[in-house]
C-alpha positions in Angstrom: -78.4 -37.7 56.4 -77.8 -34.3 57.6 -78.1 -32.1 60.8 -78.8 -28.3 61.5 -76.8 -27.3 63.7 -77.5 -23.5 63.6 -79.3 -24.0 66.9 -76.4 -25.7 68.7 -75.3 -24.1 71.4 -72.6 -25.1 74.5 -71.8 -28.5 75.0 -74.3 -29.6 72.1 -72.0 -27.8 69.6 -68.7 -29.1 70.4 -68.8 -32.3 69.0 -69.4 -30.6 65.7 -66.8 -28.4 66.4 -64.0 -30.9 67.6 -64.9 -32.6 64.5 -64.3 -30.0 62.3 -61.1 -28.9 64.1 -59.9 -32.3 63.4 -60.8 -32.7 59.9 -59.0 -28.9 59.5 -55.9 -30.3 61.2 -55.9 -33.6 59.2 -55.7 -31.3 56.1 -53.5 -29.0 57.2 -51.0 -32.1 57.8 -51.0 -33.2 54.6 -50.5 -30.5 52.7 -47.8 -29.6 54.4 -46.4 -33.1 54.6 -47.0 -33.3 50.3 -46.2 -29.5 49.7 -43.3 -28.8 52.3 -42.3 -25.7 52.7 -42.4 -24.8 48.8 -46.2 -23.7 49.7 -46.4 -24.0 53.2 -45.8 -21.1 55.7 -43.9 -21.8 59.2 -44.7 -19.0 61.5 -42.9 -19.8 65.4 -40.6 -22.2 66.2 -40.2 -25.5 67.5 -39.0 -23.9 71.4 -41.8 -21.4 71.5 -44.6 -23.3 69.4 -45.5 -22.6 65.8 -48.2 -23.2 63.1 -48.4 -24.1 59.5 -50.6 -22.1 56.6 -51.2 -22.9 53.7 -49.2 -20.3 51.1 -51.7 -18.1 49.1 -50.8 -19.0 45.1 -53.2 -15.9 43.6 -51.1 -12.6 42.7 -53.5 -10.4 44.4 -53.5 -12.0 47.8 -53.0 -9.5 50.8 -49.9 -12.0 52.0 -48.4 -12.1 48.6 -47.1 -15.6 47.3 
């Protein structure tokens, strides 16, 4: 089974795109919960907020290794 949603618009998108922000999150999660900070990025703080990416591993990345 699969739906289009190219045509969603409003409120008929965002179930499709709660579900994907969860899925993103879910990921997000464990990699840093496996990886840590040895290929995680920590930008903030725990006062002011912060957010976790994923480090880039390739040598040519614009935000280096």
């Amino acid at each position: 089974m699969s739906i289009d949603i190219t045509d969603l618009t409003g409120a008929q998108y965002k179930p499709f795109d709660d579900l994907l922000d969860g899925i993103l999150c879910a990921y997000l999660a464990y990699y840093f919960w496996y990886w840590g900070v040895e290929k995680s990025w920590v930008l903030g703080d725990i006062e002011n907020g912060y957010v976790v990416l994923p480090r880039c591993p390739l040598k040519t990345c614009a935000f280096g290794v």
